[in-house]
Each structure stands twice: as C-alpha cells, then as structure tokens.
C-alpha positions as CSV (number, residue, x, y, z in Angstrom):
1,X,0.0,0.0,0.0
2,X,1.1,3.5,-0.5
3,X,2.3,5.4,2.4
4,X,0.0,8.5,1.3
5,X,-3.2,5.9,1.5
6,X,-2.0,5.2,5.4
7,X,-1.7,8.3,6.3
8,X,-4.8,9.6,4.3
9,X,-6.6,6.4,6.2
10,X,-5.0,7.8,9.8
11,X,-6.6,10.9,9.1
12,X,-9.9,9.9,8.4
13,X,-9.6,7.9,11.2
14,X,-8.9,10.5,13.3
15,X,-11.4,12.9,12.6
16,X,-13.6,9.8,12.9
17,X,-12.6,9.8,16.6
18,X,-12.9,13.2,17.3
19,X,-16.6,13.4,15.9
20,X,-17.5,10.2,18.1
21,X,-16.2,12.1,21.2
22,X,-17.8,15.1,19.9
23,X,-21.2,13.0,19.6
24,X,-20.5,11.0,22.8
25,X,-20.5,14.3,24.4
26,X,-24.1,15.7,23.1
27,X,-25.9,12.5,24.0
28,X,-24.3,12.5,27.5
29,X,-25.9,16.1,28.1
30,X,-29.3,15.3,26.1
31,X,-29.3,12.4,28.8
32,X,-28.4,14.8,31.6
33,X,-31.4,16.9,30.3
34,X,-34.0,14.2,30.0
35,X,-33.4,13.0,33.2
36,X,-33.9,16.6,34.4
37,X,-37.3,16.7,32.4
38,X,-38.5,13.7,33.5
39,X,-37.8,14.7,37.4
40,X,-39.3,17.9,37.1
41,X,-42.5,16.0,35.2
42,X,-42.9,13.9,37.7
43,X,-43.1,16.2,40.4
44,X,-45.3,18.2,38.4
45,X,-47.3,15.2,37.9
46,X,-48.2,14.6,41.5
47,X,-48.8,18.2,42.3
48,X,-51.6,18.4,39.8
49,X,-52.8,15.1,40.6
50,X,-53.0,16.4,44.9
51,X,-54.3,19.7,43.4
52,X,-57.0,18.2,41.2
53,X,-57.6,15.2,43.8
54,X,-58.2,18.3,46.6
55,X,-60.6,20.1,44.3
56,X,-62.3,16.8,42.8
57,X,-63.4,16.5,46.7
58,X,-65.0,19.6,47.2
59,X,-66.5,19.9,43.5
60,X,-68.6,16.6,44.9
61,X,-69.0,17.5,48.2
62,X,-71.2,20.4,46.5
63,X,-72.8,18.8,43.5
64,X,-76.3,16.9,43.7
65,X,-76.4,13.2,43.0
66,X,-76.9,12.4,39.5
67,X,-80.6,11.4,39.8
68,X,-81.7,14.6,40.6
C-alpha cells in the first residue's frame, strides 16, 4: 500500500474519533437533560394530581347526585 493511502486512512480515522467524542459528548448532556425533564414531570405530575384530587373532593361535596 502506499504510504499516502495510510496516512490519508489515519486521518480519516482521526477525525472519525474526534466526531465520536464530539457525539459522545451531546448524548451525554441530552441524557443529563432528559433526566432533568422527566424529574421535574414527575413532580409536576403529582402536584396536579393532589391539586386536582383536593378540588375533585370539594366539586362533589357540593354537587347533587346524578338522579336529581
């Protein structure tokens, strides 16, 4: 093989490398936000579920049965 094929290959290579750090690197902080977003989902979750399950109560509590 030529020598300028190697060393066209080691550079391809390298750059290769570099973008799969570079890529490694955005899909490590798109995981860090995710994980962030599904936390702060979550906890929004169950406040609106004890917010709605607070006023579900006293809707009822108010309202006449259905048969009248």
């Amino acid at each position: 093989m030529d020598e300028s094929r190697i060393v066209n290959l080691e550079i391809k290579i390298s750059h290769q490398d570099q973008v799969i750090e570079e890529l490694h690197q955005v899909m490590y902080e798109q995981q860090k936000t995710i994980d962030k977003l599904e936390s702060l989902l979550t906890g929004l979750t169950k406040r609106l579920q004890e917010t709605l399950g607070d006023q579900d109560a006293e809707i009822r509590g108010h309202e006449k049965p259905p048969h009248y």
